[in-house]
C-alpha positions in Angstrom: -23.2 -67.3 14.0 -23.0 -63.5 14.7 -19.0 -62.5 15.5 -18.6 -58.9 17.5 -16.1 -56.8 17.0 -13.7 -56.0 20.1 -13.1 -52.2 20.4 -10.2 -50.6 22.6 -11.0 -47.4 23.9 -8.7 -45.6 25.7 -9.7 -43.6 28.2 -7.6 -40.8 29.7 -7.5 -40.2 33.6 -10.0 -38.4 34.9 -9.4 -33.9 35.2 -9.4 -33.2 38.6 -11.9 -30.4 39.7 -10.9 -27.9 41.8 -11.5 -27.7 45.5 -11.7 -24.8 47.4 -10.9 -22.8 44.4 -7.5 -24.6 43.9 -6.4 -26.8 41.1 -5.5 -30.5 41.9 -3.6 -33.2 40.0 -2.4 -37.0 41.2 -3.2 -40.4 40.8 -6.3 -39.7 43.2 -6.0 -35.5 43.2 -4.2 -35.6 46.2 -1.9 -32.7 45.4 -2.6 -28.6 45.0 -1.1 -27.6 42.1 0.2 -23.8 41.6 0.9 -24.6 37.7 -1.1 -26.1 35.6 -2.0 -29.1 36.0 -2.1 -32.2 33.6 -3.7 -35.8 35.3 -0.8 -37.2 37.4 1.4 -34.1 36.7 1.4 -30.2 37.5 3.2 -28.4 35.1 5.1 -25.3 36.3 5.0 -21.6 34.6 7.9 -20.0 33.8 10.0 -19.2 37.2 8.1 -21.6 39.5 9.2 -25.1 40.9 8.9 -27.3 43.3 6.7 -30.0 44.0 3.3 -29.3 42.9 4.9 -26.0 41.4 4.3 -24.3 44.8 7.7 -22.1 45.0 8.7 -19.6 42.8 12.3 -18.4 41.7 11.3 -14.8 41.6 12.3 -12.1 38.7 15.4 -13.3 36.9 18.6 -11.7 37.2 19.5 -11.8 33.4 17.1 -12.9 30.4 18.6 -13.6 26.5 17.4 -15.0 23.6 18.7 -15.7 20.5 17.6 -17.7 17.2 20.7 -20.3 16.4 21.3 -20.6 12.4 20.9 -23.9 10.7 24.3 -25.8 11.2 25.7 -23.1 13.1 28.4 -23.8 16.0 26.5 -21.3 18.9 27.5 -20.9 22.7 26.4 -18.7 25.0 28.9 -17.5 27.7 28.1 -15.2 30.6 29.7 -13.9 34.0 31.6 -16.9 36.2 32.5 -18.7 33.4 28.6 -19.6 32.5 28.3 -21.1 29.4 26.3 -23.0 27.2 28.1 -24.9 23.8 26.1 -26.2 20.9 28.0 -28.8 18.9 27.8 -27.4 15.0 25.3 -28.9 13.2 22.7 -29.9 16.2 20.2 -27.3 14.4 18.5 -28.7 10.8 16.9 -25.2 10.5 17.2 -21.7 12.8 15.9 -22.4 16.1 15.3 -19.6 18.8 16.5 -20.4 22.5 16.6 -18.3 25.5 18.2 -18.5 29.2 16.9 -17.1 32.1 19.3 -16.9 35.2 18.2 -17.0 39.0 19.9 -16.5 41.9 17.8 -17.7 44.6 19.1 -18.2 47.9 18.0 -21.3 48.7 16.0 -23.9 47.2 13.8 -25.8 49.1 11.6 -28.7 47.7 8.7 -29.9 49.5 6.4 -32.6 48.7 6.6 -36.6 48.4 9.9 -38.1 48.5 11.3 -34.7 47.7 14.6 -33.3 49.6 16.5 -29.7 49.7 19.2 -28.2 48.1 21.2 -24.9 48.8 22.1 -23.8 45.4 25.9 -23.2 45.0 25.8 -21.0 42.1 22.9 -19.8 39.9 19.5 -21.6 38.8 19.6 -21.4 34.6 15.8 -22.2 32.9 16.3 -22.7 29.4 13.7 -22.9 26.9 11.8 -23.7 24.4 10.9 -26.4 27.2 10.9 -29.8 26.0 14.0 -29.2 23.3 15.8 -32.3 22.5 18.8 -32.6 20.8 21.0 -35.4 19.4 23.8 -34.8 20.4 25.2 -33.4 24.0 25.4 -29.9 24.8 27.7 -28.9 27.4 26.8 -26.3 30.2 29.1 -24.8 32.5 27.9 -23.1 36.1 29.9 -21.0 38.1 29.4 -22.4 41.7 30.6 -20.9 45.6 32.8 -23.8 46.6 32.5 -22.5 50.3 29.0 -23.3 50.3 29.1 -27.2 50.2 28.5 -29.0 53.0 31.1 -31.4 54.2 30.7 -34.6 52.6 28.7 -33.8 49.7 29.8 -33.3 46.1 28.6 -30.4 43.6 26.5 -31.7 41.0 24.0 -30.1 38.1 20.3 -31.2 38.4 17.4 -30.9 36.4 13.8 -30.2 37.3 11.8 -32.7 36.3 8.1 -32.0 37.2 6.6 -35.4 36.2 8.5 -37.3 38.8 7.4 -36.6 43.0 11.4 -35.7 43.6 11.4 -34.0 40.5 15.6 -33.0 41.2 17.2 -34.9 38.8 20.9 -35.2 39.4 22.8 -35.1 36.3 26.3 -36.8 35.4 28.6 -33.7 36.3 32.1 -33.2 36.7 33.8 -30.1 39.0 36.5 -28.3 38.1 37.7 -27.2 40.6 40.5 -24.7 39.3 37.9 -22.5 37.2 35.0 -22.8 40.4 33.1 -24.8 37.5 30.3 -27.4 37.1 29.7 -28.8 33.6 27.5 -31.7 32.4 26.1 -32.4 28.9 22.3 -32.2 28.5 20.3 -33.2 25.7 17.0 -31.6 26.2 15.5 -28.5 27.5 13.0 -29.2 30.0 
């Protein structure tokens, strides 16, 4: 008797060409991506979002960077009560950061599933992108409590660009005293 040998090959999805000179991704390249793009995903440069990375948040209105030492306590505080704490310890060895602050007038997210917003206080990109961290770090965003529409609540969100609504609401809480947002992150993205 001759025995054969199964084999398990994985093979990953197909790159989608380009058509009329623009990149595609999705599950059937469905989408135009502005970023770059990655099978089902399109990955956005620094300062674009969106679905499909189509919208950008123009220059920055401030831009720091700093290397946080091993087992240092760190935060990073800026105009409005911004701020960004690092519990002491998170860091095993120096690790550099930086933030990048927008202030685009209004965000608007098209695509699948996707809805608006109308930011109430700056847009913060932090990087290295994809950062995680064991324990929480708390951000706090200065918000314009005059522009929330009746009946909704001010929340911090994420972009996620591997999900079609890639604004991911985050659990927040408002303070409304200060004009403050905060919520505790545990990864750059």
């Amino acid at each position: 008797n001759l025995t054969y040998a199964l084999a398990t090959v994985y093979v990953p999805p197909a790159a989608c060409a380009s058509v009329n000179g623009e990149a595609r991704f999705g599950s059937s390249c469905q989408y135009v991506c502005y970023g770059v793009p990655s099978g089902d995903f399109c990955l956005c440069d620094a300062g674009q979002y969106g679905f499909g990375c189509s919208q950008s948040l123009g220059a920055p209105t401030s831009q720091r960077a700093w290397t946080i030492s091993a087992g240092q306590t760190f935060a990073l505080t800026g105009a409005g009560g911004l701020a960004v704490r690092f519990p002491p310890g998170l860091f095993k060895s120096d690790q550099a950061i930086s933030v990048s602050v927008y202030e685009p007038s209004k965000l608007q997210v098209s695509g699948p599933g996707a809805t608006g917003f109308t930011p109430l206080g700056p847009v913060l990109v932090f990087s290295p992108a994809g950062l995680k961290f064991d324990e929480a770090v708390k951000i706090s965003v200065p918000y314009d409590p005059t522009k929330i529409p009746s009946g909704y609540v001010a929340a911090v969100y994420y972009f996620n660009a591997t999900n079609a609504d890639p604004w991911e609401k985050q659990t927040s809480s408002v303070n409304a005293t200060a004009k403050l947002i905060e919520a505790e992150i545990h990864h750059f993205s």
